[in-house]
N, CA, C and O atoms as a Maestro MAE file, in Angstrom:
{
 s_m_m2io_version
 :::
 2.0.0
}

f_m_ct {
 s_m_title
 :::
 protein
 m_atom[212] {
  # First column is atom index #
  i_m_mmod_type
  r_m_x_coord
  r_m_y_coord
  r_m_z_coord
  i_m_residue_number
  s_m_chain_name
  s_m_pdb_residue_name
  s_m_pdb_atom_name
  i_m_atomic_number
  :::
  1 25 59.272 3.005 -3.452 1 A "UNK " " N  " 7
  2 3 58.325 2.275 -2.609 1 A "UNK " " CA " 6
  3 2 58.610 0.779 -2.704 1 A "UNK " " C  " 6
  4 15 58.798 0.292 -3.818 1 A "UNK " " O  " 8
  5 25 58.661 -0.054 -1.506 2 A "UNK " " N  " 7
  6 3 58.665 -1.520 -1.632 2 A "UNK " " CA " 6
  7 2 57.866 -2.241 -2.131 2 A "UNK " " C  " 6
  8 15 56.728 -1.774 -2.188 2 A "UNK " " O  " 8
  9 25 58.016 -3.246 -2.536 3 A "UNK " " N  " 7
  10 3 57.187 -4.214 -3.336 3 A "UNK " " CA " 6
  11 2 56.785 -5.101 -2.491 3 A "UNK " " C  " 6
  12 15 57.701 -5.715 -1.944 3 A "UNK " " O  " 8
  13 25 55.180 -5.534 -2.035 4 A "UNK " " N  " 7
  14 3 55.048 -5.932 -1.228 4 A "UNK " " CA " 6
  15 2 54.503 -7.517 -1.605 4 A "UNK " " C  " 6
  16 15 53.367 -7.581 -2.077 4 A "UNK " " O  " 8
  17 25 55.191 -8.679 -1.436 5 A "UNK " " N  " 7
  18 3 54.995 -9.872 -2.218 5 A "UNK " " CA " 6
  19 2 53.529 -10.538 -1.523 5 A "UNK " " C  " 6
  20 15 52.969 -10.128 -0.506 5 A "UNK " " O  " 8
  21 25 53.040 -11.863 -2.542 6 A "UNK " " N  " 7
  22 3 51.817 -12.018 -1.739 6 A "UNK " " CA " 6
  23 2 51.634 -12.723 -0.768 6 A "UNK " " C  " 6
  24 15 52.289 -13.756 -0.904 6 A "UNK " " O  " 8
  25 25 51.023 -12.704 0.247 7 A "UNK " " N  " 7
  26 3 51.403 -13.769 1.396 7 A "UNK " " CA " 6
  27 2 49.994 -13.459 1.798 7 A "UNK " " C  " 6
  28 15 49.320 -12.528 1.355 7 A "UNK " " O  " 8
  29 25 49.488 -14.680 3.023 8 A "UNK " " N  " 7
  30 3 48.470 -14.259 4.224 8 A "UNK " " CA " 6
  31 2 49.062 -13.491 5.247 8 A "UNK " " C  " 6
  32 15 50.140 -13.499 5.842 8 A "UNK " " O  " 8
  33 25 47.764 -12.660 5.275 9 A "UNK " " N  " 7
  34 3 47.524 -11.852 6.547 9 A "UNK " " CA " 6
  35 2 46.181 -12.275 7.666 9 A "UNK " " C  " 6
  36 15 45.053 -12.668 7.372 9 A "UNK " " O  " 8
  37 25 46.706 -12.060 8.845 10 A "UNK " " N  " 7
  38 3 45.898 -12.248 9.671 10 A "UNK " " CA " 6
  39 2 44.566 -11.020 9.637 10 A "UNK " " C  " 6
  40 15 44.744 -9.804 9.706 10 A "UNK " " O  " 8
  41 25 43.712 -11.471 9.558 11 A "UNK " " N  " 7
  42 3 42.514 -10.192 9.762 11 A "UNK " " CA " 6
  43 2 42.103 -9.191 11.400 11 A "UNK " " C  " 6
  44 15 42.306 -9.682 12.510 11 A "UNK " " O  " 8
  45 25 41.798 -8.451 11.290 12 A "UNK " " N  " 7
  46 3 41.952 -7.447 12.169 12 A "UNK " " CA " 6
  47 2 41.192 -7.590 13.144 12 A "UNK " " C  " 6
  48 15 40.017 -7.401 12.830 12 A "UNK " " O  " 8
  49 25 41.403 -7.926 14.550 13 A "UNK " " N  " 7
  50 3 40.416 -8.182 15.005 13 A "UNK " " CA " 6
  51 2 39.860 -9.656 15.542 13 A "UNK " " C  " 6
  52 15 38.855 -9.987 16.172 13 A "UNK " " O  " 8
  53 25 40.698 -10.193 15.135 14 A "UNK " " N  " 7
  54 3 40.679 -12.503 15.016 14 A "UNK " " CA " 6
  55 2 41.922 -12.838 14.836 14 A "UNK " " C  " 6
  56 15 42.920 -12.433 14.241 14 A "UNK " " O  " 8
  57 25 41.422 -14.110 15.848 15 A "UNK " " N  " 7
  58 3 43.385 -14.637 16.151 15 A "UNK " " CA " 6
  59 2 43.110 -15.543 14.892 15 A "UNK " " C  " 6
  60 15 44.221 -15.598 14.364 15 A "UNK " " O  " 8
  61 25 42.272 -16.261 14.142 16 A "UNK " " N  " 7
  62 3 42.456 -17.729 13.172 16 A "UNK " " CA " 6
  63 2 41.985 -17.123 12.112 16 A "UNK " " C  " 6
  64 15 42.067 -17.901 11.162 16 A "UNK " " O  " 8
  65 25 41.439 -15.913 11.742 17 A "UNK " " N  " 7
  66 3 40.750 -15.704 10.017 17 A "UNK " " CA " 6
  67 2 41.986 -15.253 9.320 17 A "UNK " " C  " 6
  68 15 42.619 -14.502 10.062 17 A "UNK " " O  " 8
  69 25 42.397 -15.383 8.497 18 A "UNK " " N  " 7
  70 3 43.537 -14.930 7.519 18 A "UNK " " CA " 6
  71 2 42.954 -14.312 6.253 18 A "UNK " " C  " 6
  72 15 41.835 -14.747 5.980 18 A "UNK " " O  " 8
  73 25 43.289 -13.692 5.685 19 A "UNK " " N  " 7
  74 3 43.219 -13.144 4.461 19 A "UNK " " CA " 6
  75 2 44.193 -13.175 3.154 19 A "UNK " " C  " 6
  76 15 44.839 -14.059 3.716 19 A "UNK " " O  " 8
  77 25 44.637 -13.068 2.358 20 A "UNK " " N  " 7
  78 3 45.616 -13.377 1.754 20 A "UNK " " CA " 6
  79 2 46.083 -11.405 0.694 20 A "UNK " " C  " 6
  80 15 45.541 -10.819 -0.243 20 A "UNK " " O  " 8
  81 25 46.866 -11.210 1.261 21 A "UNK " " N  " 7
  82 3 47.402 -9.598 0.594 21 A "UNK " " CA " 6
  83 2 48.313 -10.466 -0.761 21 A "UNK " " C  " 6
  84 15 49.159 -11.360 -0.793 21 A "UNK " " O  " 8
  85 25 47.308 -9.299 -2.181 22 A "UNK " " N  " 7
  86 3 48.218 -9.226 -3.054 22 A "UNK " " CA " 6
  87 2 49.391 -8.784 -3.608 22 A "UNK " " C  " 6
  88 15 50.027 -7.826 -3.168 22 A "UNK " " O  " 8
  89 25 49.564 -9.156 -4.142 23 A "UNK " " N  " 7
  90 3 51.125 -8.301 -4.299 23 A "UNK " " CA " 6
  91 2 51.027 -6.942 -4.836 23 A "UNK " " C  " 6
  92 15 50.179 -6.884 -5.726 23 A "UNK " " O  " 8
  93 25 51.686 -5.692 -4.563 24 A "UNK " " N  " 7
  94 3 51.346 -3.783 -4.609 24 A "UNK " " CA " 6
  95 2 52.553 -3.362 -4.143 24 A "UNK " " C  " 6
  96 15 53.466 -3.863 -3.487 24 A "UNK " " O  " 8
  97 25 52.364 -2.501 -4.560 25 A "UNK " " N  " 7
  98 3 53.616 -1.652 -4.165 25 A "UNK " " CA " 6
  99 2 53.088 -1.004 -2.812 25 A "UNK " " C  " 6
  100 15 51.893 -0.709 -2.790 25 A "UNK " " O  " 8
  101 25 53.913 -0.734 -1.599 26 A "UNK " " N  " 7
  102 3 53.098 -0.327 -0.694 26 A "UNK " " CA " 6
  103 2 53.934 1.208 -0.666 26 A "UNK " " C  " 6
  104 15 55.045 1.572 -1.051 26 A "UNK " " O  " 8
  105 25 52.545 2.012 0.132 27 A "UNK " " N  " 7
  106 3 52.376 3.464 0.178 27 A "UNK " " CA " 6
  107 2 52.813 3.685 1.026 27 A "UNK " " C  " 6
  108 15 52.701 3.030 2.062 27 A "UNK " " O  " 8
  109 25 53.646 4.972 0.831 28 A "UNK " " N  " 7
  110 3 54.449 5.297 2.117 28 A "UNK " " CA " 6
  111 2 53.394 5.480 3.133 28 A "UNK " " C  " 6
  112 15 52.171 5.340 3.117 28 A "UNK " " O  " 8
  113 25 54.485 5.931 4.255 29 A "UNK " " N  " 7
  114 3 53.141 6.184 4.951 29 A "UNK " " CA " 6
  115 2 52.520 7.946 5.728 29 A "UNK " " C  " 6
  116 15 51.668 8.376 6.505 29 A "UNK " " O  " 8
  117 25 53.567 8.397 4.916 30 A "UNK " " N  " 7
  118 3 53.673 9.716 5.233 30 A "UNK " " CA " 6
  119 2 52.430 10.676 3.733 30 A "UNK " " C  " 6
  120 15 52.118 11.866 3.712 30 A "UNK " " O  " 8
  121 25 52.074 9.693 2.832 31 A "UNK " " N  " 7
  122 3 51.518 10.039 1.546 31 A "UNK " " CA " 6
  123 2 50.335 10.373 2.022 31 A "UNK " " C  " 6
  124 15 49.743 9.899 2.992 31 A "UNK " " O  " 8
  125 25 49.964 11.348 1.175 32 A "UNK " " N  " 7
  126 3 48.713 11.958 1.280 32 A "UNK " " CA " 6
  127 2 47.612 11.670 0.340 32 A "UNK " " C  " 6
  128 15 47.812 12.195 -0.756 32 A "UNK " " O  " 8
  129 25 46.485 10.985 0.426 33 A "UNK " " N  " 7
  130 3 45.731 10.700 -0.590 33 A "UNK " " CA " 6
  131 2 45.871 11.916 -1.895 33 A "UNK " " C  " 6
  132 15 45.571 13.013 -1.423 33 A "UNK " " O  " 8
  133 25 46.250 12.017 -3.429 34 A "UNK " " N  " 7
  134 3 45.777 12.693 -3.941 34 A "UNK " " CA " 6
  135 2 44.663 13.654 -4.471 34 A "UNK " " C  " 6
  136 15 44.852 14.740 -5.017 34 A "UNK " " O  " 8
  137 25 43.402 13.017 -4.193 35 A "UNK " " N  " 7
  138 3 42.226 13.143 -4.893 35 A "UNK " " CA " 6
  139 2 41.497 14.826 -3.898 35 A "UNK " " C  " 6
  140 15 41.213 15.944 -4.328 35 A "UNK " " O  " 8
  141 25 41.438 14.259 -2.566 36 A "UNK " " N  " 7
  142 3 41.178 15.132 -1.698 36 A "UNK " " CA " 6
  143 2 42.327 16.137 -1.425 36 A "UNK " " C  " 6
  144 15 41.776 17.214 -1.200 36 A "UNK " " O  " 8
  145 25 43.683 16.279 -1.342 37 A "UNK " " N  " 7
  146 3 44.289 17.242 -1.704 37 A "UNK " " CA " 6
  147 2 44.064 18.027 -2.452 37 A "UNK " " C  " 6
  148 15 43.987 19.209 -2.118 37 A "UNK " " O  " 8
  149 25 43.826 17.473 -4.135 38 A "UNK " " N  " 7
  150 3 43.855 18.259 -5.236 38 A "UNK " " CA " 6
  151 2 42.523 19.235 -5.163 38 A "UNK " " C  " 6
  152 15 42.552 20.428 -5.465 38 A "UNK " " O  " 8
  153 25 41.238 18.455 -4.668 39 A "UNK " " N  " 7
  154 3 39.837 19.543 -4.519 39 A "UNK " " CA " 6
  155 2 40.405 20.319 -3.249 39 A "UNK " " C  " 6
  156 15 40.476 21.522 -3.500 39 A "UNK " " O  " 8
  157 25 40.762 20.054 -2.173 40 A "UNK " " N  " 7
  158 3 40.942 20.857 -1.408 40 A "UNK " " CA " 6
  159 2 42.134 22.175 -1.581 40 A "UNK " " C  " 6
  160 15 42.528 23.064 -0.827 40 A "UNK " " O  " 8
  161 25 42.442 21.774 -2.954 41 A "UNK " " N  " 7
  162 3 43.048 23.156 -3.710 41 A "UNK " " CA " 6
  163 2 42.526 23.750 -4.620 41 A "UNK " " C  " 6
  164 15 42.643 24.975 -4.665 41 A "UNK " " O  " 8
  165 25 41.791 23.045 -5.619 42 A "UNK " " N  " 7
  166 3 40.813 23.873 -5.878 42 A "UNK " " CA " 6
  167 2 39.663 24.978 -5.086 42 A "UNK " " C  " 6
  168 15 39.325 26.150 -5.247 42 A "UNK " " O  " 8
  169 25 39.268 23.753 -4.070 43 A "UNK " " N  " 7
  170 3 38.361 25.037 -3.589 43 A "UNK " " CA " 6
  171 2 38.804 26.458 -2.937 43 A "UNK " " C  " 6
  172 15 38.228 27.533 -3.103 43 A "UNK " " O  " 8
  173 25 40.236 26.151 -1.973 44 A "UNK " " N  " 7
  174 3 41.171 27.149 -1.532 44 A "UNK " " CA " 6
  175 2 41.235 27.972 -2.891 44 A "UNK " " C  " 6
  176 15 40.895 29.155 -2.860 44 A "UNK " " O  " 8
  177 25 41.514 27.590 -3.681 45 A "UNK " " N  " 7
  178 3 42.004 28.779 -4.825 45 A "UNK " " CA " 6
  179 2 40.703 29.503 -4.982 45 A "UNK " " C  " 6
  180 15 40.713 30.705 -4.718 45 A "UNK " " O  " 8
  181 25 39.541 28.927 -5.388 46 A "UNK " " N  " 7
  182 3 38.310 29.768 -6.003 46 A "UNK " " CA " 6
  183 2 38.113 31.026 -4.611 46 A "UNK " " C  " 6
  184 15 37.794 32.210 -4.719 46 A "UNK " " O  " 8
  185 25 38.401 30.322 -3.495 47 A "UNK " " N  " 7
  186 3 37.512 30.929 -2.049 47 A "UNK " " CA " 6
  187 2 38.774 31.984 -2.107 47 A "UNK " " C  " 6
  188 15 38.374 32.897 -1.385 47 A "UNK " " O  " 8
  189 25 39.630 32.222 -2.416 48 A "UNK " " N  " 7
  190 3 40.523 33.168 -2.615 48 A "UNK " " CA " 6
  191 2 40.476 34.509 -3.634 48 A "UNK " " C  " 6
  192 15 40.882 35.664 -3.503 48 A "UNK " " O  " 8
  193 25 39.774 33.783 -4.725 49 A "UNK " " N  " 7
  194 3 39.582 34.606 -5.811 49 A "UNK " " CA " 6
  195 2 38.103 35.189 -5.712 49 A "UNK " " C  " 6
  196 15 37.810 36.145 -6.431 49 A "UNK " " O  " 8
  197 25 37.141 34.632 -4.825 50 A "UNK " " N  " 7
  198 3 35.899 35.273 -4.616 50 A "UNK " " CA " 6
  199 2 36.319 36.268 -3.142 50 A "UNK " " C  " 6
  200 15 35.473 36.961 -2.577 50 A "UNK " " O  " 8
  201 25 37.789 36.170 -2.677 51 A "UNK " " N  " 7
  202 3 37.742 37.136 -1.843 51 A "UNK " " CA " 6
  203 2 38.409 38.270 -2.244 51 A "UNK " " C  " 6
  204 15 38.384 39.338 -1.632 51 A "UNK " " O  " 8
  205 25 39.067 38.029 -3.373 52 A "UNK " " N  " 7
  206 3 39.725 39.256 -3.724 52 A "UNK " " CA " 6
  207 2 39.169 40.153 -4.701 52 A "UNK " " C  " 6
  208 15 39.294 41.371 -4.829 52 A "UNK " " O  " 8
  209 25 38.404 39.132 -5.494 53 A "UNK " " N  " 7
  210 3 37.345 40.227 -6.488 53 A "UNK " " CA " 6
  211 2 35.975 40.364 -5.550 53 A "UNK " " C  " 6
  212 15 35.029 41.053 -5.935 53 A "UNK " " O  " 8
  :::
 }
 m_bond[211] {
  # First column is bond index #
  i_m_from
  i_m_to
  i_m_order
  :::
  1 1 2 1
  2 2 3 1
  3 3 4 2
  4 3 5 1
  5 5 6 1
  6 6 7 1
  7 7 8 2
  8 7 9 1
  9 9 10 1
  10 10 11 1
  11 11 12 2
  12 11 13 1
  13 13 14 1
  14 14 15 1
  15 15 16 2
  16 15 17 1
  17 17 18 1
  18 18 19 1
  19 19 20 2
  20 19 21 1
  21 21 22 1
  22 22 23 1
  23 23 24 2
  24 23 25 1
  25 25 26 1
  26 26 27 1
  27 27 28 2
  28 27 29 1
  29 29 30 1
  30 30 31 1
  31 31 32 2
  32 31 33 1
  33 33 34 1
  34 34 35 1
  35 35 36 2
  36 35 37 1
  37 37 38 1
  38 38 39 1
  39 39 40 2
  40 39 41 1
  41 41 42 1
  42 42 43 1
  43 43 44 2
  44 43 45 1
  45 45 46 1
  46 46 47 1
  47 47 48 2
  48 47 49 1
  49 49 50 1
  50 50 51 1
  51 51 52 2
  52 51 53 1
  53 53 54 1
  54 54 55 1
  55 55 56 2
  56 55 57 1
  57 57 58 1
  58 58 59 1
  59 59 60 2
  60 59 61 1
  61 61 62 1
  62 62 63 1
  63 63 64 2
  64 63 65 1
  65 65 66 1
  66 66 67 1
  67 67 68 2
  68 67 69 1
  69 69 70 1
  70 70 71 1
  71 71 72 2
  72 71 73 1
  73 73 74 1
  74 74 75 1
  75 75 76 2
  76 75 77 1
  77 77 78 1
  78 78 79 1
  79 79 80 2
  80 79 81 1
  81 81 82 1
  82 82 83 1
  83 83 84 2
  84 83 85 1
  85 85 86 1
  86 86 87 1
  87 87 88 2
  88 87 89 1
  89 89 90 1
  90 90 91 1
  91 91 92 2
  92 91 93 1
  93 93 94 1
  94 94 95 1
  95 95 96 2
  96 95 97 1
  97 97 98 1
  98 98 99 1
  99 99 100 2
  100 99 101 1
  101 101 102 1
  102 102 103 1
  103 103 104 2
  104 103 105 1
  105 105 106 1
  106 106 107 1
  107 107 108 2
  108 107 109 1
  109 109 110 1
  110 110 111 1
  111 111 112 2
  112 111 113 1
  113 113 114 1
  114 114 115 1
  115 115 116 2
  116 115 117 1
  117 117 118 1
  118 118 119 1
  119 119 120 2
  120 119 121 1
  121 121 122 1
  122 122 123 1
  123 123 124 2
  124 123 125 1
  125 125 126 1
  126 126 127 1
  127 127 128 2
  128 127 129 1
  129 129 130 1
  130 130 131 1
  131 131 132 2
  132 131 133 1
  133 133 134 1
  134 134 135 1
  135 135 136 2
  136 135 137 1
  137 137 138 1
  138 138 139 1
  139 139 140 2
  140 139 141 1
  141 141 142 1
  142 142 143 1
  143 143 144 2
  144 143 145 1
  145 145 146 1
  146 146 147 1
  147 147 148 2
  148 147 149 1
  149 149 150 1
  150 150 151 1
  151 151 152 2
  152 151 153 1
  153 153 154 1
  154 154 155 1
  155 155 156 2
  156 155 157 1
  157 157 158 1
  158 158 159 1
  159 159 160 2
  160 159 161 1
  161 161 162 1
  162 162 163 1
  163 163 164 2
  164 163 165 1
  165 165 166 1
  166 166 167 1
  167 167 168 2
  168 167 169 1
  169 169 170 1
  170 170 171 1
  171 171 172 2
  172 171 173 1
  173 173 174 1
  174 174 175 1
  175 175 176 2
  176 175 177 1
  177 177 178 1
  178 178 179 1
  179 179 180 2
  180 179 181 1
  181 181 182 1
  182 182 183 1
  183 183 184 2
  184 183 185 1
  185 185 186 1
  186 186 187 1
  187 187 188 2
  188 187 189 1
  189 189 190 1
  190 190 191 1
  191 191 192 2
  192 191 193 1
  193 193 194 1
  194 194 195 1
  195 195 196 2
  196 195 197 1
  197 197 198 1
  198 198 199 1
  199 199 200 2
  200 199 201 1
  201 201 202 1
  202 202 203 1
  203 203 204 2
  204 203 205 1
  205 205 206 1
  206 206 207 1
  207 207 208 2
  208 207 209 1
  209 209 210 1
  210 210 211 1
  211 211 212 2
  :::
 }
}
């Protein structure tokens, strides 16, 4: 992943407000949040196992 250095950014929405982005590694953009993946495998697994027993 690239390293994204710190600079201003223009804000979303306004030609003169700027913001200033810290420096991060930036996320692809094909990435899938982890957090909600991982429950949304948990629950698939349980709803699987309450269908088979």
């Amino acid at each position: 992943m690239p390293w994204v250095r710190q600079h201003r950014r223009h804000v979303p929405g306004s030609w003169f407000r700027t913001t200033t982005v810290h420096p991060h590694h930036r996320r692809r953009a094909g990435s899938l949040p982890l957090i909600p993946v991982a429950i949304g495998a948990v629950v698939a697994i349980l709803v699987l196992l309450l269908i088979i027993f």
